[in-house]
C-alpha positions as CSV (number, residue, x, y, z in Angstrom):
1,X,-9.5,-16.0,-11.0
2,X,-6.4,-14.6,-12.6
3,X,-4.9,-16.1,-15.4
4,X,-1.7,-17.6,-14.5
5,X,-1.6,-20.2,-17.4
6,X,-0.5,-17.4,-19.7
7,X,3.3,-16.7,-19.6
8,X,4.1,-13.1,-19.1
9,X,7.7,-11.5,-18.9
10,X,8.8,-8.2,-17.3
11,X,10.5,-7.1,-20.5
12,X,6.8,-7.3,-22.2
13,X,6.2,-4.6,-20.4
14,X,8.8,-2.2,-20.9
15,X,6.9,-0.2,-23.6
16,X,3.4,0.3,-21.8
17,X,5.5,1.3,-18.5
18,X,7.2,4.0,-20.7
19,X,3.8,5.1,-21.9
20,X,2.8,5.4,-18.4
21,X,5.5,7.6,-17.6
22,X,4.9,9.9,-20.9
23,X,0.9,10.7,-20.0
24,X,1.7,10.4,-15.9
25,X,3.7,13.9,-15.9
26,X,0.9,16.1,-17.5
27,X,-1.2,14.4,-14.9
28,X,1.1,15.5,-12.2
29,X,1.5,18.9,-13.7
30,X,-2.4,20.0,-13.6
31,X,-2.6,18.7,-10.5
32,X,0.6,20.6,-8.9
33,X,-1.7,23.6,-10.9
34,X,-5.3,23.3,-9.7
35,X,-5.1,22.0,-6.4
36,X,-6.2,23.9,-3.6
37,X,-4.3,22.8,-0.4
38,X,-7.0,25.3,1.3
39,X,-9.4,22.9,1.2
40,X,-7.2,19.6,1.6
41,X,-5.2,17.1,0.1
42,X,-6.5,15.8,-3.3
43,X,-8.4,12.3,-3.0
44,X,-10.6,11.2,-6.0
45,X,-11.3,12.4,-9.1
46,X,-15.2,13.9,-10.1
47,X,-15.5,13.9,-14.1
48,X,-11.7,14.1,-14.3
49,X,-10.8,16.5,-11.7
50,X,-9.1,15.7,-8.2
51,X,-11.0,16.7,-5.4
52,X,-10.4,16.9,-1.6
53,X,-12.1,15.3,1.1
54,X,-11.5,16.4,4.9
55,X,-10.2,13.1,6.2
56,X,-7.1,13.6,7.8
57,X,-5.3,14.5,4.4
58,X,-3.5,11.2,4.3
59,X,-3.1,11.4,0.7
60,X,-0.6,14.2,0.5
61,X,2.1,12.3,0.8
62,X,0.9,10.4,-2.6
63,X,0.6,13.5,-4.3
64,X,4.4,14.8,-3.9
65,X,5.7,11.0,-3.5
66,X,4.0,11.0,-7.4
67,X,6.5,13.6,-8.4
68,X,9.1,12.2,-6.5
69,X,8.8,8.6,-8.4
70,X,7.9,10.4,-12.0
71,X,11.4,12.0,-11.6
72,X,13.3,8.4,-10.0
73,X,11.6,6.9,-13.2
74,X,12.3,9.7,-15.9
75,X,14.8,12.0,-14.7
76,X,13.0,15.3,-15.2
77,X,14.2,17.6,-12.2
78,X,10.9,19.6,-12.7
79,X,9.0,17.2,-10.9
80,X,12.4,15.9,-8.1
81,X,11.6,20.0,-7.7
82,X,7.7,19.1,-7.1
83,X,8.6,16.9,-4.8
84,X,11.1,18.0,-2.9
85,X,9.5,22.0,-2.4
86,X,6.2,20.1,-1.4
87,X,7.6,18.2,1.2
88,X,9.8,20.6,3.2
89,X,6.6,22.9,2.5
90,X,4.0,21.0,3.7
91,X,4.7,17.3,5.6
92,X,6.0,18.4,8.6
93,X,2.1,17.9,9.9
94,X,2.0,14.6,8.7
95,X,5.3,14.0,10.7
96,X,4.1,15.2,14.3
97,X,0.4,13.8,13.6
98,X,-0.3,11.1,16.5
99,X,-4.2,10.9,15.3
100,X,-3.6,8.8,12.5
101,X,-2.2,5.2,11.3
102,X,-0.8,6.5,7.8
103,X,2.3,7.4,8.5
104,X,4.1,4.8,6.1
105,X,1.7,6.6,3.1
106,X,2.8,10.0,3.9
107,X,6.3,10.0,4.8
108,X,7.9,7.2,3.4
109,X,6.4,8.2,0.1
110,X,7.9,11.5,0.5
111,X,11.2,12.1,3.0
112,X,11.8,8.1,2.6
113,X,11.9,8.5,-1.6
114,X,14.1,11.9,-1.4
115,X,16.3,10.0,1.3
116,X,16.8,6.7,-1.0
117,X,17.9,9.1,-3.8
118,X,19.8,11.1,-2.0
119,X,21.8,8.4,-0.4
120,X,21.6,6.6,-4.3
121,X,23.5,9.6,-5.6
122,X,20.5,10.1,-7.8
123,X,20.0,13.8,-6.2
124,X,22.5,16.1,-5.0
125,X,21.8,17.5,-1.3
126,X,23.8,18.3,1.7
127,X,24.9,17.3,5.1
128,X,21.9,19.3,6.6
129,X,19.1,17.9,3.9
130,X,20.3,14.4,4.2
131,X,19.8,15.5,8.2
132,X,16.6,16.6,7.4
133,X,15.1,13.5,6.0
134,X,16.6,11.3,8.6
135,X,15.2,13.6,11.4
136,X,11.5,13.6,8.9
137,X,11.6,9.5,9.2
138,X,13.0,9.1,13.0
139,X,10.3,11.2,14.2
140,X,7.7,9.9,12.2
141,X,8.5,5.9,13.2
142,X,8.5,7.5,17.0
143,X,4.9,9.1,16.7
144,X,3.3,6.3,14.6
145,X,5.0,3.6,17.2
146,X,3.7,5.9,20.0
147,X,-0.3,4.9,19.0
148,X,-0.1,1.8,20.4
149,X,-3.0,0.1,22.4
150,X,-1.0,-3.0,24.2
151,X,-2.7,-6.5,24.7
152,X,-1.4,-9.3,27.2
153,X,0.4,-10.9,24.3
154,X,1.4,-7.9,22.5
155,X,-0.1,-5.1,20.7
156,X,-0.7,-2.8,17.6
157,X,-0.4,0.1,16.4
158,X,-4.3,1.6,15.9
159,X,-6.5,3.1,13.3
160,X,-7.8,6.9,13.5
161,X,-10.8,5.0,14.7
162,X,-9.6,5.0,18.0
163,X,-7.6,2.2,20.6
164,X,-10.2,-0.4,20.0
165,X,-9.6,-0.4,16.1
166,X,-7.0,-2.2,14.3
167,X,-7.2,-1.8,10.8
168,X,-5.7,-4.0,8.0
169,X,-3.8,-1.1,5.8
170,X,-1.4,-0.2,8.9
171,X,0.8,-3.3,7.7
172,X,2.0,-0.6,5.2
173,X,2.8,1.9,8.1
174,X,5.2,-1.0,9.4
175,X,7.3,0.8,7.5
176,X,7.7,4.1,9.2
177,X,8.8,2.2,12.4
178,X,11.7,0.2,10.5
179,X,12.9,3.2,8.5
180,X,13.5,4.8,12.1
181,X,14.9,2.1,13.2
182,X,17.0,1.1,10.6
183,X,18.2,5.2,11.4
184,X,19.4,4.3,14.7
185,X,16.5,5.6,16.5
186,X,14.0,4.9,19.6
187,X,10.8,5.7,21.4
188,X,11.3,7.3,24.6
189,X,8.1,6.9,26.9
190,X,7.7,7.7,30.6
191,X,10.3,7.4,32.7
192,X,12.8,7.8,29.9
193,X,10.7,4.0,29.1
194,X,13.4,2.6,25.5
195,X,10.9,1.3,22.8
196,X,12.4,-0.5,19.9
197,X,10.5,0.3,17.3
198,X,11.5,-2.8,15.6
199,X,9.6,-4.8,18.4
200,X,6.7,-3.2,17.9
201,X,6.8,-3.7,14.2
202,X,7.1,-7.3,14.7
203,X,4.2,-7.2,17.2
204,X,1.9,-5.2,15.2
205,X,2.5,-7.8,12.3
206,X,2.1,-10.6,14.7
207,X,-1.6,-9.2,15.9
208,X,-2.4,-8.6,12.3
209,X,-1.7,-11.9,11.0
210,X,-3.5,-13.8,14.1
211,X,-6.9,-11.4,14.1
212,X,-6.7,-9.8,10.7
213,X,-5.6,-12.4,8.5
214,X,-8.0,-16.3,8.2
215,X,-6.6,-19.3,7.5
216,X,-9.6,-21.7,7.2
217,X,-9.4,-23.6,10.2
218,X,-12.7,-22.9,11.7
219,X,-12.4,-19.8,13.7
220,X,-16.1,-18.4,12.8
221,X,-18.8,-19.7,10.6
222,X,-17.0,-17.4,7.7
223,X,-13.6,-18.7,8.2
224,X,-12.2,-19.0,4.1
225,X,-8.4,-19.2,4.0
226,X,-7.3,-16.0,2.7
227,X,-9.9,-13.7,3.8
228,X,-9.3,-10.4,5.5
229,X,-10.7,-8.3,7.9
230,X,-10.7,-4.6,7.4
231,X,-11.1,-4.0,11.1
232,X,-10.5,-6.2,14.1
233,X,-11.9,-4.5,17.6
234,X,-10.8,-5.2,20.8
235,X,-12.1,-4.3,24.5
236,X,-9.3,-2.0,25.3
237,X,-10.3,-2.3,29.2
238,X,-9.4,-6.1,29.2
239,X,-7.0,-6.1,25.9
240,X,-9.2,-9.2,24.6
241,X,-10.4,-9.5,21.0
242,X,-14.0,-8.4,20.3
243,X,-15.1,-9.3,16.9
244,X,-13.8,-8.5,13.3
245,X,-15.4,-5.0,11.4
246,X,-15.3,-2.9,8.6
247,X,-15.6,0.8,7.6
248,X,-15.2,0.2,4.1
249,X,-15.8,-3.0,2.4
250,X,-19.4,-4.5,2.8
251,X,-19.4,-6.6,6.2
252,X,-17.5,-8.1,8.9
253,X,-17.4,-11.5,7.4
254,X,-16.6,-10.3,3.7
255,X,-13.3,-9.0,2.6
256,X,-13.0,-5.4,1.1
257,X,-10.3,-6.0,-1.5
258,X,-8.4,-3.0,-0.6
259,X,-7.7,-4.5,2.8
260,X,-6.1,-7.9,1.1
261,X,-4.0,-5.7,-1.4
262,X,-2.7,-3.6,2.0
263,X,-1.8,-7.0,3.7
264,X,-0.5,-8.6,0.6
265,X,2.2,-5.8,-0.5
266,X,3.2,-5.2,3.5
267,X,3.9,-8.3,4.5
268,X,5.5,-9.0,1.3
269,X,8.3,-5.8,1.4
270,X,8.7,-6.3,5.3
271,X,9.4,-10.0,4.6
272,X,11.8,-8.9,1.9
273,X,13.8,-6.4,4.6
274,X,13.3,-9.2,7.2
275,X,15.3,-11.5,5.3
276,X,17.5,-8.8,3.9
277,X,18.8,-7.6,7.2
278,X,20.7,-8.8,10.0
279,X,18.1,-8.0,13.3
280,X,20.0,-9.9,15.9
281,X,17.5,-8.7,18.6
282,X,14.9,-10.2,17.0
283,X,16.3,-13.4,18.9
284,X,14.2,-12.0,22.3
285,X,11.4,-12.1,20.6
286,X,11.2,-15.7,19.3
287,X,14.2,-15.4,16.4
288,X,13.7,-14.2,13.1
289,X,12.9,-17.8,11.3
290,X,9.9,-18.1,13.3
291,X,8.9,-14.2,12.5
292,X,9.6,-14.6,9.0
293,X,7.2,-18.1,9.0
294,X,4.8,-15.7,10.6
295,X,4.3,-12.9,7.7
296,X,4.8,-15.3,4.9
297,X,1.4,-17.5,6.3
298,X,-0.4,-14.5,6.1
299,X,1.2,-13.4,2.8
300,X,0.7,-16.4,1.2
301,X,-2.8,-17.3,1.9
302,X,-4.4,-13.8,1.2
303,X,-1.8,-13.6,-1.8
304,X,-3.5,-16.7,-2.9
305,X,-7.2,-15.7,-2.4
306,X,-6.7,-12.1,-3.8
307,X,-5.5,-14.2,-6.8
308,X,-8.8,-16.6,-6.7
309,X,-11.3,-13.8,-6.2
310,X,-10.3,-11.8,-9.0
311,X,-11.0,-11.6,-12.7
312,X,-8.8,-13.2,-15.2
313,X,-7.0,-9.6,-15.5
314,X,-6.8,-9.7,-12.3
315,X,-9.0,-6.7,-11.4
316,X,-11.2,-7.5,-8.3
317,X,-14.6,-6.3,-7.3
318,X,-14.7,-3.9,-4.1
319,X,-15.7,-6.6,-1.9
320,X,-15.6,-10.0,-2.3
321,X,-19.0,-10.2,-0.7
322,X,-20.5,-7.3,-2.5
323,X,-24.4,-8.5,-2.8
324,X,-24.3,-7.4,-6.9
325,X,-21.9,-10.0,-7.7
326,X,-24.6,-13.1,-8.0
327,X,-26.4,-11.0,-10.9
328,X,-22.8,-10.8,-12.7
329,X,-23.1,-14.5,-13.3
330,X,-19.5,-16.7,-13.2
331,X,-17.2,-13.1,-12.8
332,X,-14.3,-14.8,-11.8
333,X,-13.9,-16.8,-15.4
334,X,-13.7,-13.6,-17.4
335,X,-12.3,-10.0,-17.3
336,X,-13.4,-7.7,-14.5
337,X,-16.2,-5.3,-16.0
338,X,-15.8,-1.9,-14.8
339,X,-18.7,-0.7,-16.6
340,X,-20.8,-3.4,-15.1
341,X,-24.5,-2.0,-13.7
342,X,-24.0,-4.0,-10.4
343,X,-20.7,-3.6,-8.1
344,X,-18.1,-1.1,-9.0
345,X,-14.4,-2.6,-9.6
346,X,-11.3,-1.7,-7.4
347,X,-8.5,-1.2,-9.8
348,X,-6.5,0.9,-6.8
349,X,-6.6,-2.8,-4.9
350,X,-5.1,-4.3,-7.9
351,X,-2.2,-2.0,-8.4
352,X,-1.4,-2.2,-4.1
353,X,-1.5,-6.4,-4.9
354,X,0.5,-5.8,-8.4
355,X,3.6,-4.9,-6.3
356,X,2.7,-7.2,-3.5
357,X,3.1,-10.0,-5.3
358,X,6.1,-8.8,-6.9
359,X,7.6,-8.5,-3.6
360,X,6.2,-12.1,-2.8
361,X,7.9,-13.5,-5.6
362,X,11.0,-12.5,-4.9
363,X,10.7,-14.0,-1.5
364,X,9.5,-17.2,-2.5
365,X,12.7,-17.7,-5.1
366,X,14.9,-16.6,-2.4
367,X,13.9,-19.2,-0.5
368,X,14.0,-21.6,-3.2
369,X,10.5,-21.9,-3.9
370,X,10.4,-21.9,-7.5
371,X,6.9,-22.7,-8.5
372,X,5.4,-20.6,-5.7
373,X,7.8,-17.4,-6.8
374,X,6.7,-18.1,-10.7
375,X,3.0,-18.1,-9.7
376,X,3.4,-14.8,-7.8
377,X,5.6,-13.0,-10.7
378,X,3.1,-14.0,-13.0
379,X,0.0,-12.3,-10.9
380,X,1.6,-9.3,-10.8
381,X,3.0,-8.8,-14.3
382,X,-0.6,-10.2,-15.5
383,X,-2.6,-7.6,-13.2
384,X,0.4,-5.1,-14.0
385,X,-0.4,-5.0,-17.8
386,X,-4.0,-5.2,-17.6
387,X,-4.0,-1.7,-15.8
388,X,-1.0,-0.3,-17.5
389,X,-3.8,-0.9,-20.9
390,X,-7.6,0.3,-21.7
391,X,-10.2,0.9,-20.0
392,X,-7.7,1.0,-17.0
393,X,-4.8,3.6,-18.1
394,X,-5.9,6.9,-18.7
395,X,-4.2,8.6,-21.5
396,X,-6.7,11.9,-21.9
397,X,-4.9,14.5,-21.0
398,X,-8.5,16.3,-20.0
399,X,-8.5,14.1,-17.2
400,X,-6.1,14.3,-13.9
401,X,-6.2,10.7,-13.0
402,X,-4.0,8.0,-13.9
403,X,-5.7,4.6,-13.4
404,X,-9.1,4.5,-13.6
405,X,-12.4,2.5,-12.0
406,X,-10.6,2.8,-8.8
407,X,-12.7,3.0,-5.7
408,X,-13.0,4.8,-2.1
409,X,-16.0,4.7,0.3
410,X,-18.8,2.8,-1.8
411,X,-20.7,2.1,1.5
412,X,-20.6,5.7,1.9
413,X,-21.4,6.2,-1.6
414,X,-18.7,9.0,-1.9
415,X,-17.4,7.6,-5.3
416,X,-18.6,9.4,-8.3
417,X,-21.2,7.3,-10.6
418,X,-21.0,9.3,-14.1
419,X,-24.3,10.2,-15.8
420,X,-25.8,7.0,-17.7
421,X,-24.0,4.4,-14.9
422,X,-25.5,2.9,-12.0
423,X,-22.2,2.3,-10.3
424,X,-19.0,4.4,-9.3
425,X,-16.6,4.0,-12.7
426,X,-13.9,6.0,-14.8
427,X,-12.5,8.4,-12.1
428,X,-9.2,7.6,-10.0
429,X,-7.6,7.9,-6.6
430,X,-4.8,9.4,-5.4
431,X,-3.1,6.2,-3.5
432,X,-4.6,3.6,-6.6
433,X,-2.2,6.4,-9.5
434,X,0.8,6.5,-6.9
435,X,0.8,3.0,-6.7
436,X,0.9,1.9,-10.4
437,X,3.6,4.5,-10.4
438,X,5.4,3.0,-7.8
439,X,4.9,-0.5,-9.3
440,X,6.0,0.6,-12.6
441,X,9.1,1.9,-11.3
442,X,9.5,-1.5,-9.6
443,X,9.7,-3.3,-12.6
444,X,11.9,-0.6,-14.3
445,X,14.3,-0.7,-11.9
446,X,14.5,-4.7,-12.2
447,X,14.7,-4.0,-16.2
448,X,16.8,-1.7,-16.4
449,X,19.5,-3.3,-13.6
450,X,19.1,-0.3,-11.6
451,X,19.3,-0.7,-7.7
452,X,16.8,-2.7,-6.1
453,X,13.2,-0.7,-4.8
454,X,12.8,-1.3,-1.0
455,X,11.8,1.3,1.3
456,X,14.8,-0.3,3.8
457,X,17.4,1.2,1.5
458,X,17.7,4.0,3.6
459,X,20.0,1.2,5.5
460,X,23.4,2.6,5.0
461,X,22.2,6.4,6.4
462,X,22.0,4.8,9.4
């Protein structure tokens, strides 16, 4: 479990995030050099060296949305210059791509950052780029909205899998459809049919948090409070509810951490918008108290059993279930092991949950929830520093990731497990580095009294 009974302030970790920052650009740098778009977006490292795997390329969008936070963070134009070229290069695909569920990953990271900055007076651009972005993030809400498998009692957006597959890290695409929304903009369907993409956020967050998300109160033999479900399927004949899946973690009735961290940090920021902004149409579809109650149930009880399942440092395993974890003794009392000869470590899931809870904690204190909002502060500044430190933090300039022991597809066995180890350790991912960047910048922000980090800042371009 993570050690909460250890005060931790943001300002303790103003040094480590400014070491971060000073071995993160070399990182981005040999990457920018090396990679081969040819043969796809980078994904994982192999012995220190980002390499591509042909699976929709939705980690692009990390890649330049790295640059793009290196330079918010630092102010180094060489890497707003990374950014920005890459985008208007190379995202346009990941705009117009209706096979996939990542458009929140790709595009927000990318013409959602540039936009924020722009509009922040942090860049200079004109009329036409400003345009440009909004366009980027109106069309991308529209075509992520417009993979939608409807149900009697609502709907969801779903996976690359196909209609029948709803899968747990969408609740981080939720923020495509807002952004679009929040720029004034609509899904036309047949019959000139208006789709407010702000309904269908609120219904693909209501079908998340009834299938994805337990709440121990006996709704299979597995039923913990807190415990996610990668996948839910449904019979898309009849619309009903099928049984719950996973590609990724270990089974159906175990939770692959990844799949908490997504639900964690996107119901935390969309609750932070939701209370934030004035939806007055949110009224038709049962008023915005009752929505609000909605995400934070689910944020709070998978919050709090992310929190119980992980080490002290707040590192988790892969899977909650993994079968390994019984030879690892009582885990949960000490420090994850990433070196361990039994289930690899997910240090990717811990920096997603890092900002999550963050988020959370902000939430909770604006609703005057003191002890709830000190608990979540402290997870995430706990887990925060343990990864911005050793074994976690990579500082060898010889190797292009970031934040190590982070992990992929270890069903599929497609993480690396160096020479000597029995299980996938050392190398790093492309969404686990851009997320302790984008945490780190979080807490910057907050530290340095800079505007607030939300994606929904994009507000006033509306």
């Amino acid at each position: 479990m993570t050690d909460l009974n250890t005060p931790i302030q943001p300002e303790e970790l103003r040094d480590k995030i400014a070491h971060m920052w000073d071995v993160s650009g070399a990182k981005i740098l040999s990457i920018e050099k090396s990679a081969d778009r040819s043969k796809g977006a980078p994904v994982y490292t192999v012995d220190g060296t980002y390499t591509a795997r042909g699976w929709t390329d939705w980690t692009e969008g990390f890649q330049y949305g790295s640059a793009i936070l290196q330079f918010d963070a630092t102010g180094d134009r060489e890497y707003l210059e990374i950014g920005r070229r890459n985008t208007v290069a190379h995202m346009a695909a990941h705009v117009t791509h209706f096979g996939v569920h990542d458009h929140g990953f790709n595009n927000v990271s990318t013409y959602g950052n540039l936009l924020r900055l722009l509009l922040e007076g942090r860049i200079d651009g004109s009329d036409w780029e400003r345009d440009f972005y909004q366009l980027a993030l109106k069309c991308s809400g529209a075509v992520q909205a417009a993979r939608w498998t409807p149900l009697s009692d609502g709907g969801f957006v779903h996976s690359f899998n196909g209609a029948h597959s709803l899968f747990a890290d969408t609740m981080r695409s939720m923020r495509a459809l807002v952004a679009a929304h929040l720029l004034g903009h609509e899904l036309k369907g047949e019959q000139d049919e208006s789709v407010s993409l702000l309904h269908r956020t609120v219904q693909h967050m209501q079908t998340t948090a009834r299938y994805t998300v337990y709440y121990g109160e006996g709704r299979d033999g597995y039923d913990v409070a807190g415990r996610v479900a990668h996948e839910s399927i449904f019979n898309t004949a009849s619309g009903a509810y099928r049984c719950p899946s996973t590609q990724q973690g270990y089974s159906p009735f175990t939770t692959w951490t990844r799949a908490a961290a997504w639900i964690i940090c996107g119901y935390a920021e969309e609750l932070e918008c939701f209370l934030d902004l004035d939806f007055s149409s949110l009224e038709q579809m049962g008023g915005r108290d009752n929505i609000v109650d909605m995400m934070l149930r689910a944020a709070r009880v998978s919050a709090d059993y992310f929190i119980e399942e992980s080490g002290s440092c707040g590192v988790p395993y892969w899977d909650t279930g993994a079968p390994g974890l019984r030879d690892l003794g009582d885990w949960k009392s000490r420090p994850a092991d990433p070196f361990n000869d039994f289930e690899p470590v997910d240090s990717s899931a811990a920096a997603i949950a890092a900002q999550g809870f963050l988020r959370l904690s902000r939430v909770e204190a604006r609703l005057g929830n003191a002890e709830r909002s000190s608990r979540y502060a402290t997870a995430g500044l706990r887990t925060l520093d343990t990864l911005l430190s050793e074994p976690y933090l990579s500082s060898d300039p010889g190797h292009q990731g970031l934040l190590l022991h982070a992990e992929y597809h270890w069903p599929n066995r497609w993480d690396h497990v160096p020479d000597g180890h029995k299980v996938a350790c050392g190398e790093a991912t492309m969404w686990g580095d851009y997320h302790l960047r984008e945490a780190c910048l979080y807490v910057q922000r907050i530290l340095n009294n800079q505007p607030y980090l939300a994606f929904y800042k994009i507000a006033d371009a509306g």
